[in-house]
C-alpha positions as a Markdown table, in Angstrom:
| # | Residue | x | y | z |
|---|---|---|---|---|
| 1 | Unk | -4.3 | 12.8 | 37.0 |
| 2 | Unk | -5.5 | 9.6 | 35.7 |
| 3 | Unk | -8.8 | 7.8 | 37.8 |
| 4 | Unk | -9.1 | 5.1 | 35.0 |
| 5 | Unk | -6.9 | 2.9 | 33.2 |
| 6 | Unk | -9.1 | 0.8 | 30.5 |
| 7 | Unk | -7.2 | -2.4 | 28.8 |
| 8 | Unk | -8.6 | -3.0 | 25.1 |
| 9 | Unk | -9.5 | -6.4 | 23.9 |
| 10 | Unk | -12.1 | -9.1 | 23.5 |
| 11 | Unk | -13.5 | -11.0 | 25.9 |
| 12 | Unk | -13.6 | -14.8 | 26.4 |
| 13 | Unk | -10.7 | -18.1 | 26.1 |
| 14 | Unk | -10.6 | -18.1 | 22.5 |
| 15 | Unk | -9.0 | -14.5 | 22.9 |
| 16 | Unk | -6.9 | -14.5 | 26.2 |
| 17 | Unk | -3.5 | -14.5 | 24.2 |
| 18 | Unk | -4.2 | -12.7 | 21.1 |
| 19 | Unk | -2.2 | -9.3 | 19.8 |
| 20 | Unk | -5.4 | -8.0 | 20.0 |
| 21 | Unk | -5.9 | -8.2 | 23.9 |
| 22 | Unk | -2.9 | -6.5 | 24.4 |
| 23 | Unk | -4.5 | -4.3 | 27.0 |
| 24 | Unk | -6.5 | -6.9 | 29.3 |
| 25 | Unk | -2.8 | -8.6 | 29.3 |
| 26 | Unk | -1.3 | -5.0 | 30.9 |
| 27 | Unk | -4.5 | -4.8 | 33.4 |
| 28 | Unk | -4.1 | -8.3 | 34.1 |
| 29 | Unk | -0.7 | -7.9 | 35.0 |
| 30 | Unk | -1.4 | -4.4 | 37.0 |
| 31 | Unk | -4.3 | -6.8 | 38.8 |
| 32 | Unk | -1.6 | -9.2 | 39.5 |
| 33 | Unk | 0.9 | -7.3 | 40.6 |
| 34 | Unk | -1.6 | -5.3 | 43.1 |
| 35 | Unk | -3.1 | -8.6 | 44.2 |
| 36 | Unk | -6.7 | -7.2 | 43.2 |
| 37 | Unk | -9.4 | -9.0 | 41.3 |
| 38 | Unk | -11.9 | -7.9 | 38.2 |
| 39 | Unk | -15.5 | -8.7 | 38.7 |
| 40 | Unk | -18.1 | -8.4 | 36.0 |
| 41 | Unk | -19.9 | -5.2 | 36.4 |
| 42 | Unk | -23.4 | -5.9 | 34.1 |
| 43 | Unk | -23.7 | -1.7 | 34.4 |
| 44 | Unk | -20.4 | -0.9 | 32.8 |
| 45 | Unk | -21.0 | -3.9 | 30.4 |
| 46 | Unk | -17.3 | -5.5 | 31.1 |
| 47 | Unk | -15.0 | -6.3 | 34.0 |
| 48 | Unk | -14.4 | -3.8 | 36.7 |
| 49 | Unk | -11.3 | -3.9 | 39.6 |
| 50 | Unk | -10.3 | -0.9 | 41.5 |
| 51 | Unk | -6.8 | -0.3 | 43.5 |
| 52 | Unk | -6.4 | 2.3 | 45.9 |
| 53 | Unk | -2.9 | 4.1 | 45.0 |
| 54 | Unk | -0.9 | 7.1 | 46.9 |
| 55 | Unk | -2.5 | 9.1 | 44.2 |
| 56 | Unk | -6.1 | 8.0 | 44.9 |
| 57 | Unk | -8.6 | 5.4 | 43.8 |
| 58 | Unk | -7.8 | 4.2 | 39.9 |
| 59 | Unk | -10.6 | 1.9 | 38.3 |
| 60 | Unk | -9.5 | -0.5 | 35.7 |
| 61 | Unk | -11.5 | -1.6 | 33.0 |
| 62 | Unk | -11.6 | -4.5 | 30.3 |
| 63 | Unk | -15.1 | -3.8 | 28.2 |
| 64 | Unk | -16.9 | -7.1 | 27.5 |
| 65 | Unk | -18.8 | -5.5 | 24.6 |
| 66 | Unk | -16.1 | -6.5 | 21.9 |
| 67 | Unk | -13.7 | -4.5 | 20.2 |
| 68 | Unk | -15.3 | -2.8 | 18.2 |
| 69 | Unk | -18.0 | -1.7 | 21.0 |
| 70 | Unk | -15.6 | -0.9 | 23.7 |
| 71 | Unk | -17.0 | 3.0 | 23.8 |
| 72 | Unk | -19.9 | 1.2 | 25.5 |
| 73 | Unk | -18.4 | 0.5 | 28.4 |
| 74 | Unk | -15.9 | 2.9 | 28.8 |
| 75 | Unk | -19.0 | 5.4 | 28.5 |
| 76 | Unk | -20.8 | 4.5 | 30.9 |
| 77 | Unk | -18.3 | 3.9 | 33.3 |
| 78 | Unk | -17.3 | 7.4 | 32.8 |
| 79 | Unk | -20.5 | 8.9 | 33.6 |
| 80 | Unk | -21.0 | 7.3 | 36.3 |
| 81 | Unk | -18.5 | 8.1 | 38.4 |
| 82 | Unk | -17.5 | 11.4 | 36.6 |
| 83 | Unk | -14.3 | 11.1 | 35.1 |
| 84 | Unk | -13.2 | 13.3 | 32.5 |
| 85 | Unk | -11.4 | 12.1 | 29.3 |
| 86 | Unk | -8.0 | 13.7 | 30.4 |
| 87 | Unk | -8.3 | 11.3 | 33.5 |
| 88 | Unk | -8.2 | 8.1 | 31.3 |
| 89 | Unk | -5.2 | 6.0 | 30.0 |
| 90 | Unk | -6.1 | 3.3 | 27.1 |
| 91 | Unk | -3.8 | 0.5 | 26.5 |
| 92 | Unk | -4.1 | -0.4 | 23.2 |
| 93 | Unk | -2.1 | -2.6 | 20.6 |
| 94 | Unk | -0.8 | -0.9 | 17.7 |
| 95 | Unk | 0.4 | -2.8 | 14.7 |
| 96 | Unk | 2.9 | 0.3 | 13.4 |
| 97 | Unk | 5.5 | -0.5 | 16.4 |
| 98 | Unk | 7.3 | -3.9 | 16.1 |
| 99 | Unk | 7.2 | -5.9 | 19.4 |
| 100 | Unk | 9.0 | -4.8 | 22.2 |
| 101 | Unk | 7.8 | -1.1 | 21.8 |
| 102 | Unk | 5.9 | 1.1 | 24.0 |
| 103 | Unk | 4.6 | 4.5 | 23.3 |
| 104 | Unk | 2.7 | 7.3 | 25.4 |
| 105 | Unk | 0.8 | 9.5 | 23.4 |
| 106 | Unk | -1.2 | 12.7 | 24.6 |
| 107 | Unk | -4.3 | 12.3 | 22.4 |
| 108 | Unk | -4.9 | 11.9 | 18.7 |
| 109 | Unk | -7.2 | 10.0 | 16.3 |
| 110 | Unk | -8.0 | 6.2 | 16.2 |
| 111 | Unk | -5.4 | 5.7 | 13.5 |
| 112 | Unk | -7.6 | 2.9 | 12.2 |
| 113 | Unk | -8.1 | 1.1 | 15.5 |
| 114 | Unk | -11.2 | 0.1 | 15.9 |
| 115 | Unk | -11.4 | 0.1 | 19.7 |
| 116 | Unk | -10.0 | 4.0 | 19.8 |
| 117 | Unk | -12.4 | 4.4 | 17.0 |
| 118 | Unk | -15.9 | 4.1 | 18.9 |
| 119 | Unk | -14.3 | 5.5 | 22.5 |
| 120 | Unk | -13.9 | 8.6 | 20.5 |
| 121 | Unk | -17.8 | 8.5 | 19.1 |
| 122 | Unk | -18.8 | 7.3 | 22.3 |
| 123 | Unk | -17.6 | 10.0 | 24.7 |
| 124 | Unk | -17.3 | 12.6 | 21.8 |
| 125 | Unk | -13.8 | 13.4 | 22.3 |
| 126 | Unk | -9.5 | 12.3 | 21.4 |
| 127 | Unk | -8.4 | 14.0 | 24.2 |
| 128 | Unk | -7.4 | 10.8 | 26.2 |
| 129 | Unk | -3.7 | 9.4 | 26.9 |
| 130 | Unk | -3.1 | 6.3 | 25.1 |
| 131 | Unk | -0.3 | 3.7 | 26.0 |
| 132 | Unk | 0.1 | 1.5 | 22.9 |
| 133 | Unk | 1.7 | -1.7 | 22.5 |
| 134 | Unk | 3.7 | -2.7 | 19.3 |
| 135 | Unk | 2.6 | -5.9 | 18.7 |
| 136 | Unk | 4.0 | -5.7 | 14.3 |
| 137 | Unk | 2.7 | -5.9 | 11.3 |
| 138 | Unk | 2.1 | -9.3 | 9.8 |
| 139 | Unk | 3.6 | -11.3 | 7.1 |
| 140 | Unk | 2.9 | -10.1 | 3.4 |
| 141 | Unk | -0.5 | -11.9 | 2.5 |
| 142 | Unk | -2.1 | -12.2 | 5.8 |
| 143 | Unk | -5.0 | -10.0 | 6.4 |
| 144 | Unk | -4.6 | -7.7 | 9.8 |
| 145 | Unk | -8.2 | -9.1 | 11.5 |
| 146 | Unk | -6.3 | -12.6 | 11.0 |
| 147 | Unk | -3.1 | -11.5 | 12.1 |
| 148 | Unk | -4.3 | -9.2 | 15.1 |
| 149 | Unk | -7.2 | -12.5 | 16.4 |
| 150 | Unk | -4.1 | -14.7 | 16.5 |
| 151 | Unk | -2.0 | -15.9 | 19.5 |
| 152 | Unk | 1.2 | -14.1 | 20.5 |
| 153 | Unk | 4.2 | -16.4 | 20.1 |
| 154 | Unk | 5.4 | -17.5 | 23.2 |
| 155 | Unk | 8.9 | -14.9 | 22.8 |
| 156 | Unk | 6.4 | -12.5 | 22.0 |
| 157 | Unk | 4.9 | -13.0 | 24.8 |
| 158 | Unk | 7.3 | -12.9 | 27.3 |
| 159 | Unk | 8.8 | -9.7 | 25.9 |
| 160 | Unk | 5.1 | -7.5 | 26.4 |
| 161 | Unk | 5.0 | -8.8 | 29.6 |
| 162 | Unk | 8.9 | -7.8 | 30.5 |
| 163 | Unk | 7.9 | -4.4 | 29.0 |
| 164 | Unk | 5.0 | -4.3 | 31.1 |
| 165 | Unk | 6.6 | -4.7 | 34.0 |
| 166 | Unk | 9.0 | -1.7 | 33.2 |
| 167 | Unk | 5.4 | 0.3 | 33.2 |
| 168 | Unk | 3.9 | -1.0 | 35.9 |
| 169 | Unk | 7.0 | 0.4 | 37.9 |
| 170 | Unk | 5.7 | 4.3 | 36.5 |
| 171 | Unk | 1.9 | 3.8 | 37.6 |
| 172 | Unk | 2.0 | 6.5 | 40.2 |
| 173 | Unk | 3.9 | 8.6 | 37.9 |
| 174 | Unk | 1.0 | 8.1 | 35.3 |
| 175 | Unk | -1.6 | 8.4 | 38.0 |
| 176 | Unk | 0.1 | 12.2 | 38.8 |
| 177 | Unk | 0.2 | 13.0 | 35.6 |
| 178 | Unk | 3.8 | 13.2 | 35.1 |
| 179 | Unk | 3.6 | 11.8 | 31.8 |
| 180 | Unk | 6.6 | 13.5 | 30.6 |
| 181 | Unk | 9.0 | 11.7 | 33.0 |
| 182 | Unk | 7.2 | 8.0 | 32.2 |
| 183 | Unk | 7.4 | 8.9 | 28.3 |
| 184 | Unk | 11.3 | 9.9 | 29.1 |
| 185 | Unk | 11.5 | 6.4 | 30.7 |
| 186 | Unk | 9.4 | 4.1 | 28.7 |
| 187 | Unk | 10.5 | 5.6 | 25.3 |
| 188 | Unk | 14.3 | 5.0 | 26.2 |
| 189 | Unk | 16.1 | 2.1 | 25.0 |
């Protein structure tokens, strides 16, 4: 069963449409489509919103700590209301999927991403489901801090958000757990 979903990116303007935000754009979209609101929770250092499902209560979570901090938040959010590392879901981008592709995955390593990197020092463990978001790779020459800090094009764009609607349709079946069925789904073309 999944209690938290937490969105990866960086906080502020200057980063609202960046590759790199991929995951506040899903929770955004989830917060939209539930009609709920995040507030700034100065204990969980980032934004907080919470939706009561069929399943149960599900917290979602953008850290405000940066990137590369994001196991600060997510940490203490975990401890304090007790959620185990099997109950979470990170939405991450991932630069080894072109755009337009969405991938479950069980656990695994960080595979370089910074973000997944210091969740899995913070809490200790890789045993968390990941949802990752191709957002490409970028043009020969262009170094990948550039490439992931810059804007989505506006095609771009519209496509994560098409696909995100084609997840936010399998929420309950993530929130059960039936992550076979939404991998089925999602991972069809």
């Amino acid at each position: 069963m999944i209690r938290l979903i937490v969105g990866l990116g960086n906080p502020g303007q200057k980063y609202s449409k960046t590759r790199h935000n991929a995951g506040f754009l899903f929770l955004d979209e989830l917060a939209r489509e539930e009609s709920i609101v995040f507030s700034k929770q100065v204990r969980f250092f980032g934004e907080l919103a919470e939706v009561s499902l069929p399943a149960g209560r599900l917290y979602l979570l953008k850290p405000g700590t940066f990137m590369n901090r994001s196991g600060q938040s997510v940490s203490a959010l975990m401890k304090y209301y007790k959620i185990k590392p099997d109950e979470m879901l990170v939405v991450h981008d991932e630069l080894d999927f072109d755009v337009g592709t969405l991938r479950l995955k069980a656990d695994g390593g960080h595979g370089g991403h910074n973000g997944l990197r210091d969740i899995i020092a913070s809490i200790g463990v890789k045993g968390f489901k990941r949802l990752r978001v191709g957002i490409g790779r970028p043009r020969q020459g262009m170094p990948v801090a550039d490439y992931v800090l810059s804007d989505f094009s506006k095609s771009d764009l519209l496509q994560i958000k098409d696909l995100f609607s084609r997840v936010l349709r399998h929420v309950p079946l993530l929130q059960n757990g039936d992550y076979e069925t939404v991998m089925q789904k999602l991972h069809a073309r």
